[in-house]
C-alpha positions as CSV (number, residue, x, y, z in Angstrom):
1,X,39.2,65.4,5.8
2,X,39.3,65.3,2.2
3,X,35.7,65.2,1.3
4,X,34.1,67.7,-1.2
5,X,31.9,69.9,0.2
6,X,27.7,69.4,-0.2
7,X,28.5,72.8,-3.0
8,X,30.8,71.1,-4.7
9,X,29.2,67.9,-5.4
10,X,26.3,70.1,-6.6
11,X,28.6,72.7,-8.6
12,X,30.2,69.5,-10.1
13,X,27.1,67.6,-11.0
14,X,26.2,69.3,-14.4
15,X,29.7,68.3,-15.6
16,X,28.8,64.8,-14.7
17,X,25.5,64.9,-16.7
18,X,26.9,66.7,-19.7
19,X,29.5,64.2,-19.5
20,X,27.2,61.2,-19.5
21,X,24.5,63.0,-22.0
22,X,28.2,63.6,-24.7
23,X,28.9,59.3,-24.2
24,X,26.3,57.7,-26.6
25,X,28.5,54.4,-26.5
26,X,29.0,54.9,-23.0
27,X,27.5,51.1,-21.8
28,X,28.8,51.5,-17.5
29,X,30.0,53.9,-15.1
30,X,32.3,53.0,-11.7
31,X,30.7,54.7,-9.0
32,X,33.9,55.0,-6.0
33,X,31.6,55.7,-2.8
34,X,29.0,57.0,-2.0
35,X,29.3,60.5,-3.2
36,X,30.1,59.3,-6.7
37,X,27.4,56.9,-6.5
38,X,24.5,59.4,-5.3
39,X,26.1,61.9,-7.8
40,X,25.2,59.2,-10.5
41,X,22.2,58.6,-9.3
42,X,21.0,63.0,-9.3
43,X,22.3,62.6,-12.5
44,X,20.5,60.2,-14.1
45,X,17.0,62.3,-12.3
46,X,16.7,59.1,-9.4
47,X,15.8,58.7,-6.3
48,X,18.4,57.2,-4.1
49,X,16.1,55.2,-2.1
50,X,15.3,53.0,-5.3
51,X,19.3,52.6,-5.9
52,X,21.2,52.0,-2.6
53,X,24.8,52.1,-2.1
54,X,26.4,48.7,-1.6
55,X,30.1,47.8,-2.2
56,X,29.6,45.6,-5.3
57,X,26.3,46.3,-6.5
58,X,24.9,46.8,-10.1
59,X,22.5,49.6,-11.1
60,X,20.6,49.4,-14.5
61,X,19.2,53.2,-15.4
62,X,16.8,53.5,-17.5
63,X,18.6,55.3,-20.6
64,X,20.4,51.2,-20.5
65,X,23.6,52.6,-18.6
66,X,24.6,50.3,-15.7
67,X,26.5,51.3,-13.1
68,X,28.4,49.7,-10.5
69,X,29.5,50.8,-6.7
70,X,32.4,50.4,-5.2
71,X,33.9,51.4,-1.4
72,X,36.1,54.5,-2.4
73,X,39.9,53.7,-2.6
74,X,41.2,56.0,0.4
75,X,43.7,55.4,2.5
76,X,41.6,55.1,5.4
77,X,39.2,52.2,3.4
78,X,42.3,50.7,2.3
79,X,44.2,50.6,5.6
80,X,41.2,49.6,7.5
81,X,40.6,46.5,5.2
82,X,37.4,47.4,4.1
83,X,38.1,47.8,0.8
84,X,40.9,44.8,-0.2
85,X,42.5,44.5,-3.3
86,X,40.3,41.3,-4.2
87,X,37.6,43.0,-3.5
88,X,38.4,46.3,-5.8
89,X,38.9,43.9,-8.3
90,X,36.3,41.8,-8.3
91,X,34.2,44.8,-8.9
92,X,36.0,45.5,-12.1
93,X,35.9,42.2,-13.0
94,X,32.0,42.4,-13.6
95,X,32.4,45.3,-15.2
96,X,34.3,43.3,-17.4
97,X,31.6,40.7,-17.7
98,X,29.1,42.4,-18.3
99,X,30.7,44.6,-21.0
100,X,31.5,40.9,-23.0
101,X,28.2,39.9,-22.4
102,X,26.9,42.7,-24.3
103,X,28.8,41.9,-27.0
C-alpha cells in the first residue's frame, strides 16, 4: 500500500496549518480522501465527528474557509468506479461555484 503512515500525517500536519495560516486570500481547500480531509479538519482545531467525510460534501470552518471532500484519485478508486471522472469533476465544479458566488 501507498498510504502514509499515522507519523507522517502528524509530522506533516504543521506544514498544512502553516500553510493555511500564510493564505489570507485563501477562500477553499480540496480535501482528496479521507486522510487529507481529517488532516484539514486537525488543522483547523475540529472535531471530526462534527465534519464527516463524504464524497462531495462542503465544510464551512469557522475562520470562513470551506472545504470540499472528495474520494482520493488512486488507481484502485478509479478502476473500481468509485470515483468516475463525472464525479471528480462535479466536485470541482462547486468549487467553482462557490468561488463566483463569492464574488
Amino acid at each position: 500500500a501507498n498510504k502514509p503512515t499515522p507519523a507522517e500525517i502528524t509530522a506533516c500536519r504543521p506544514f498544512l496549518s502553516a500553510r493555511i495560516a500564510a493564505s489570507p486570500n485563501l477562500e477553499c481547500v480540496v480535501a482528496l480522501g479521507r486522510i487529507a480531509h481529517d488532516s484539514v479538519v486537525k488543522a483547523a482545531n475540529r472535531r471530526a465527528a462534527d465534519m464527516p467525510f463524504a464524497h462531495g460534501r462542503r465544510h464551512q470552518l469557522a475562520d470562513g474557509l470551506t472545504f470540499f471532500d472528495s474520494y482520493h484519485c488512486s488507481r484502485y478508486n478509479t478502476n473500481t468506479g468509485r470515483l468516475t471522472p463525472q464525479m471528480f469533476r462535479a466536485v470541482f465544479a462547486d468549487v467553482r461555484a462557490h468561488l463566483d458566488a463569492g464574488r
